[in-house]
Structure formats: structure tokens, C-alpha cells
N, C-alpha and C positions, 0 to 999 in steps of 0.2 A: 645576313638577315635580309630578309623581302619584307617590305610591307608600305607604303604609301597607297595603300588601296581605296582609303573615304578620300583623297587627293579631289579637293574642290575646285582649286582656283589653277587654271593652262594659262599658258603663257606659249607664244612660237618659240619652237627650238631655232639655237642659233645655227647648228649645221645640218650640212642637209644629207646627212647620214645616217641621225638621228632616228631611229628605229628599226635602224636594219644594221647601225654598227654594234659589236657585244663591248665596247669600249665605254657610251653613257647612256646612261636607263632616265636623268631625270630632269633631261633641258628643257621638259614640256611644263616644270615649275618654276614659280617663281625662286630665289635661293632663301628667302627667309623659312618659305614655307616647308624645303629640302630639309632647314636647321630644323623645323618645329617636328616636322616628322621622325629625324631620326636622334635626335634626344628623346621624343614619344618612345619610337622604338625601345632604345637603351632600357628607358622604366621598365618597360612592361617585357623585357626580356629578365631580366633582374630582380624583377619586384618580390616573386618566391624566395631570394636568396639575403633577401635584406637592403642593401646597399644600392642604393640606385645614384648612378650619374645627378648633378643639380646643376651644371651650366655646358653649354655646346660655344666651342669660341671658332666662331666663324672663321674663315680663309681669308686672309687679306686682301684674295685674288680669288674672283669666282671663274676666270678664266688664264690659260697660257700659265697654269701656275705648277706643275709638274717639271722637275730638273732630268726624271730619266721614263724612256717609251720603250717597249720592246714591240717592234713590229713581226709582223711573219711574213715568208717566200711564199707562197703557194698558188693556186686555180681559184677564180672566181668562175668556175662552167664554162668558162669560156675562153680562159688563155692564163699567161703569167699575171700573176698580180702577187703586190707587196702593200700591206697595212694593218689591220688588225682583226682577228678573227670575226665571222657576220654572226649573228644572235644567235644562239642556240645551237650553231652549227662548228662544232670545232677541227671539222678538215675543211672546210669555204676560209677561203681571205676575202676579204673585202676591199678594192684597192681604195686608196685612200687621195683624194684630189685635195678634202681639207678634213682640218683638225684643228680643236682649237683649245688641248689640252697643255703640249709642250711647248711651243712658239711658233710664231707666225711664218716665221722659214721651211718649218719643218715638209710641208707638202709638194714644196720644190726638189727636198733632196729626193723624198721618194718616187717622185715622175722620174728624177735623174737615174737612181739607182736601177729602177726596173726600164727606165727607155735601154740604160748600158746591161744588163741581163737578156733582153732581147734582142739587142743587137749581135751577142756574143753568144748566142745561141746559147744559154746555160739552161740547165735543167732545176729544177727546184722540187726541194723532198717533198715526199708525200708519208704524211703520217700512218697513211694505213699500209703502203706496203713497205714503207722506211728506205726508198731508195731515192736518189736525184741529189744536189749537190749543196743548194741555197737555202736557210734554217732562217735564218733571222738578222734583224737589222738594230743593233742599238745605240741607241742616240744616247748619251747626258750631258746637261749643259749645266754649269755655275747660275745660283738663285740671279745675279745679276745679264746674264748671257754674254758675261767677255770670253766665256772658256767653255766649248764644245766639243766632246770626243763623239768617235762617231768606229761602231766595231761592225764589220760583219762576219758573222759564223754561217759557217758550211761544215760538208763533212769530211772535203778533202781540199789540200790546197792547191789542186788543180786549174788554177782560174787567173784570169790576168790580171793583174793587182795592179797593172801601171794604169790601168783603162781604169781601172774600180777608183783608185786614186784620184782623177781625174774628175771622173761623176760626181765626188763627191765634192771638191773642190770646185768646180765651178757653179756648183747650185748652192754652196753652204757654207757658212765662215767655221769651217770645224778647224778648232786648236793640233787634232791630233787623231790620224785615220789607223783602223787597227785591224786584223784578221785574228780570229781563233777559231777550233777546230773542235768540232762534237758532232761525233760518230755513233751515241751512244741511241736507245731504242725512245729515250724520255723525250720530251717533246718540247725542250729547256734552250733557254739562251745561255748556258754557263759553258763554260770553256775553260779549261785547265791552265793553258800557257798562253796570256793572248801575247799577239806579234807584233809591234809596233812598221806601221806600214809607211811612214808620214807625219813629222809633226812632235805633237808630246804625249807620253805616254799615258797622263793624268791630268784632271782637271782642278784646280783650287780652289773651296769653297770658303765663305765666311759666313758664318754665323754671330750674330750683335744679338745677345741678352739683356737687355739695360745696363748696367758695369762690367758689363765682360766680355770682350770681342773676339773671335779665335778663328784661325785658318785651318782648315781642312784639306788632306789631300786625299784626291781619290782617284782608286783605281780602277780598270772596269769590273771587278767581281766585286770590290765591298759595298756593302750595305750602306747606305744614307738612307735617311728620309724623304719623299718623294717631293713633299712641299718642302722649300727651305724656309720662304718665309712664316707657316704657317709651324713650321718645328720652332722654329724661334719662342714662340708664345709657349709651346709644349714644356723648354728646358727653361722655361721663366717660372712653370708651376713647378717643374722638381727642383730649383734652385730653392724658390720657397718653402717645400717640405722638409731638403737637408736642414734647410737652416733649421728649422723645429726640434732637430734630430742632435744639431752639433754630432757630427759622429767621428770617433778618430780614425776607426779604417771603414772604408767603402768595399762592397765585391761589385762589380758591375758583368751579370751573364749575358750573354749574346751582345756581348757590346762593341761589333761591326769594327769601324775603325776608330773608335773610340770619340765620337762625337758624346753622347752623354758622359761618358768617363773622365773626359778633361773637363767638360763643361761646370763641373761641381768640382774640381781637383782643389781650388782655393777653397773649400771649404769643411777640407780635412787635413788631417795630418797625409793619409795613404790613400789610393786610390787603386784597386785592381780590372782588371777588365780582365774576360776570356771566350774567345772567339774560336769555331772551327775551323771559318776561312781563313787560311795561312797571312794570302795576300791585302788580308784586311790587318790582319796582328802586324805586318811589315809598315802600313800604311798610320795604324794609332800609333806604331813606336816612333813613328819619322814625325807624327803629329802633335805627339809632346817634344819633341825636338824642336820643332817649327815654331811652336806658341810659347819656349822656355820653361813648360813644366818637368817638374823634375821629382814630381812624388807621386806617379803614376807609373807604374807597370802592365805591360801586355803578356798575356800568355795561349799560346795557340793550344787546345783540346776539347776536347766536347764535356758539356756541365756534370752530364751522368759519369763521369771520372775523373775529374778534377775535383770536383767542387766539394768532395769530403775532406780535401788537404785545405782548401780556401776555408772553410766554416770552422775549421783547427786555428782559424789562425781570430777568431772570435769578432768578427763583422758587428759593428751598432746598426751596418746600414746595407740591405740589397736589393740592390736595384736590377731589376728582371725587365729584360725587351726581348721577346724570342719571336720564332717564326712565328706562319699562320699555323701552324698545327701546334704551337704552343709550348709549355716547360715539357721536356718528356719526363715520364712517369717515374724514374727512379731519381731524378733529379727532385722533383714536384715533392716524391716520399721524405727526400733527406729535408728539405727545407721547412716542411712540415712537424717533424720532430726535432729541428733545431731550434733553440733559444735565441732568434733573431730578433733586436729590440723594433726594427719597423723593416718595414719591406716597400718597395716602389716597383709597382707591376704597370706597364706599357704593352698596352697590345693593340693588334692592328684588327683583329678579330674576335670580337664580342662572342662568338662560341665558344671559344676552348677557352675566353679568360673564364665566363659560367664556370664552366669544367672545371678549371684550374683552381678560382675562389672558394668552390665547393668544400675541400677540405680544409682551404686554408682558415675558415673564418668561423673555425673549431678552436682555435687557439690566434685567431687575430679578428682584429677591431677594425674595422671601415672608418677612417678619420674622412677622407675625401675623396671624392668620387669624380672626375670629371671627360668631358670628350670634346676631342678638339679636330676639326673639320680640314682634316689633308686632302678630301680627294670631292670637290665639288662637282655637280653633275653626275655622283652618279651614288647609291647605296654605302656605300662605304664610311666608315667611321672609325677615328684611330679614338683611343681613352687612357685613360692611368688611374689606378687607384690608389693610393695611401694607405698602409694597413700598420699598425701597430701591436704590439706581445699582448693578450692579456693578462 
């Protein structure tokens, strides 16, 4: 969604990147004024469909509040650079001196990284002809920053890992340095096998809900939420809705490495979760291991063929978080003409949930409506809605 256009009141941006980086669109507001806008927004995207958003719960942290960054290798016109793509321009990188999304470390590791790329004469892809070696840089650190992984993807492992090791180490207190390998034409930081180069293979997160506090492990491909602290307040609204629900078995779709999935586990009998990413389904089963639950199951496969054996097994409660492109359509059809007594929809994308609510609120009721502010500074709005049988 675009729209802060009547935008009254500037304010200076705090970096001085700020309208040439494609990373933040809206440092030049104040953040109250960012909330007022894009809960504005929400309504009046919504307002045809019924159901509109009624509160935006602010980020607890309107800066450095981001646990994972994916930067990119490429040319700023003028040489190597590493940082984030420039506005509008999706083959320009833009190198990056500051940032003040992930933490305050971060702009030292990537002088480090790209001083040791030039030095070592590496080559870095070019998205338009898809050849050269350096892809991408990813950071995530734990909401507290004790625990920092740090991967870099290329397309071959041609490249000196003792130097890369090194770079990244003395600019950065990273827990654990990683290599993986994406050769593929898409223009992605995902990696199939990462390698552990240094360190520990995963970072541990914790999550505090008012009475219930749980460890996270993560690996670099599964899903978490970008904000930790501001998912906190997210899994305090869905704790709230099960509770309404008492539900004895839970399905939870795209449910990463099972951060929402345990999160509610006390508050059923069952709990299922089902994931594409393998290495996430490995990471929820070690994660009720971790936390001692024991009425939670993971299962690895995509929702458009599983989920007609999960809805056999008669859900009070499903709780939906999927990509940005949303439920896919055969999935969206089954749950549709299912007899599900409430439904809990998270999305990070106000378009396709439209999309997606459209059919659903033919046979479901909008109890509550809400959007909670993961990604300050810039457009972006995560929401959940509560929906009920009628």
C-alpha cells in the first residue's frame, strides 16, 4: 500500500540515506503520524469489505528494532558495493555507511565485508546478466542482540572463507558465520544447504507474552517475525482470541518454526502446525522439545495437500500466517467450504488478505480487526483478523 500523500507535519530523517535508500520511505514523519496514516490506510483499503482494522499498536522500538536484514553484492556505477537496493532501481545497490534498522554494528560489518571483497578481487552477480559470484549478505540477531548469525550467499563456493571468516569477525560480534550456495536465476537470499563456517549454526530467541515465556531456535532459512519485540504484543492478541475459542485441536498453516504454534500450545488439548520449509519443521520440533511441550506436532508439506487430511481431523481453531502472496487458491477454496468454528488470519500484506477475506466473510464474521506496527519507518503494516462461522 502507498499512501501518506496529505502527510502534513516533516520531521529530519535520521539517516542520511534516506531518499535514495529503497529500504525507508518514511523518516521524514513523525512515527505517531506514520501510525495515523497507515491505520487510515487499513480503513479505507477495507472499508468496501466490511471489516476494517480499530487499533495500530505501535513498535516498542521505532528504531534498530529488525532481528533479520538481507543486504545485496552489487555496483553502485561506480565499483563494488554491498547494502540495499537504491529506490526504484532494482540492479543499483546502494552501499551502506549507516542504517539504523538492524543495530548499530551493522554498518561496520559491511565496510568489513566489502573492504575483504575488494581486496580479494571477487566478482559480484549481476542480476541482468546472472553471472559474477557475491548474491547476498544475511544478518539475524536475537530481539536482545546476545546471539548474531551472519550467512553469506554466492553462487559458487569458490572464495576464501578463512579471509570471509575473519571480516566478519573483527567487525562483529556474530555467534556464528555461515556460507550457502544459490545458483538459481531468482534474485533470493535462500539457500538450500547453508554451511556452517564458524561458530553456531543457529541463533536463540525468546519470546515473553505476559505468562508465558518460550525459546526459539532458529535457523537461517526459517521464518520468524522481523520485530521480536513488537510480535510479542501480536501473540498476546492471538492468545486472547484462543482463549474465546477454548479450542481442543488447533491447525496452525504456514507456521514457520512454530513460534505461533507453541505459543497457544497451553491453551489446547492439540496443536498442529504445517510448514514447507523442511529446516523450519526440524527447528518447531526441537522447539517444543526446548520449551517441554508435548502436544504440539510439526509436519513438513504445502497447505494445498495436506490440509484436507488436517480439516478431517475437525479443527475448532485455524490459525493462518502465509506469505506475501497469501493462502494459495486451493487451499483458500478448502477452508472456505469447511465448517471451521473461528479462523485467525495474520498477514504481513494488506492485499492479498482483501483478496483472501473476500470469500471468506460469505460464511465468516469479523469479531476483530487489528494491525500491529513491525516495520517502522517505512509503509509496511502487519494485521490479524478474528473471524468466526456464521
Amino acid at each position: 500500500m502507498s499512501v501518506f500523500l496529505n502527510s502534513q507535519i516533516k520531521s529530519s530523517p535520521r539517516c542520511v540515506n534516506f531518499g535514495h535508500c529503497g529500504g525507508c520511505s518514511l523518516q521524514d514523519q513523525p512515527y505517531s503520524q506514520q501510525l495515523e496514516g497507515k491505520l487510515s490506510n487499513l480503513k479505507e483499503a477495507f472499508a468496501t469489505l466490511g471489516p476494517v482494522p480499530s487499533v495500530i499498536y505501535p513498535s516498542p522500538s521505532e528504531w534498530f528494532y529488525r532481528n533479520k536484514m538481507e543486504f545485496s553484492f552489487g555496483t553502485d556505477g561506480i565499483g563494488l558495493a554491498l547494502g540495499l537496493k537504491a529506490r526504484g532501481q532494482w540492479s543499483k545497490v546502494l552501499n551502506l555507511n549507516e542504517c539504523h534498522l538492524l543495530s548499530a554494528e551493522t554498518p561496520a560489518l559491511l565496510k568489513s565485508v566489502r573492504d575483504w571483497a575488494f581486496k580479494e578481487k571477487l566478482s559480484v552477480h549481476d542480476p541482468r546478466s546472472h553471472q559474477g559470484l557475491l548474491r547476498h549478505l544475511v544478518v539475524r540477531e536475537s530481539g536482545d542482540k546476545k546471539e548474531r548469525m551472519v550467512l553469506l550467499v554466492s553462487s559458487s563456493e569458490n572464495f576464501p572463507k578463512e579471509s570471509f571468516v575473519r571480516a566478519v569477525l573483527d567487525s562483529y560480534p556474530a555467534s556464528g558465520v555461515l556460507w550457502g550456495k544459490n545458483d538459481h536465476l531468482s534474485d533470493t537470499a535462500f539457500v538450500e544447504e547453508p554451511q556452517l563456517l564458524w561458530g553456531k549454526s543457529a541463533i536463540v530467541e525468546t519470546l515473553e507474552t505476559g505468562e508465558r515465556k518460550l525459546r526459539y531456535q532458529i535457523s537461517p532459512q526459517s521464518f520468524f517475525q522481523s520485530n521480536t519485540r513488537a510480535s510479542e504484543t501480536l501473540h498476546a492478541f492471538i492468545r486472547e482470541k484462543v482463549k474465546l475459542v477454548s479450542p481442543k485441536l488447533i491447525v496452525d498453516l504456514y507456521c514457520g518454526l512454530g513460534a505461533i504454534t507453541l505459543s497457544v500450545a497451553d491453551l489446547c488439548d492439540k496443536v498442529i502446525g504445517l510448514e514447507s520449509v523442511e529446516s523450519a519443521v526440524l527447528d518447531a520440533r526441537l522447539n517444543a522439545e526446548i520449551n517441554g511441550i508435548k502436544n504440539a506436532s510439526f509436519y513438513h508439506g504445502f497447505a494445498e495437500i495436506i490440509l484436507p487430511a488436517l480439516l478431517a481431523m475437525g479443527p475448532e481453531l485455524l490459525i493462518v500466517d502465509p506469505p506475501r502472496s497469501g493462502i494459495h487458491p486451493k487451499a483458500l477454496s478448502m477452508i472456505e467450504k469447511a465448517e471451521i468454528p473461528a479462523l485467525l488470519y495474520v498477514s504481513c500484506n494488506p492485499k492479498t488478505l482483501a483478496r483472501d477475506l473476500a470469500p471468506l466473510l460469505t460464511s465468516y464474521k469479523a469479531l476483530s480487526f487489528a494491525a500491529f506496527d513491525f516495520f517502522p519507518q517505512t509503509e509496511h503494516v502487519e494485521t490479524a483478523i478474528f473471524l468466526a462461522r456464521r
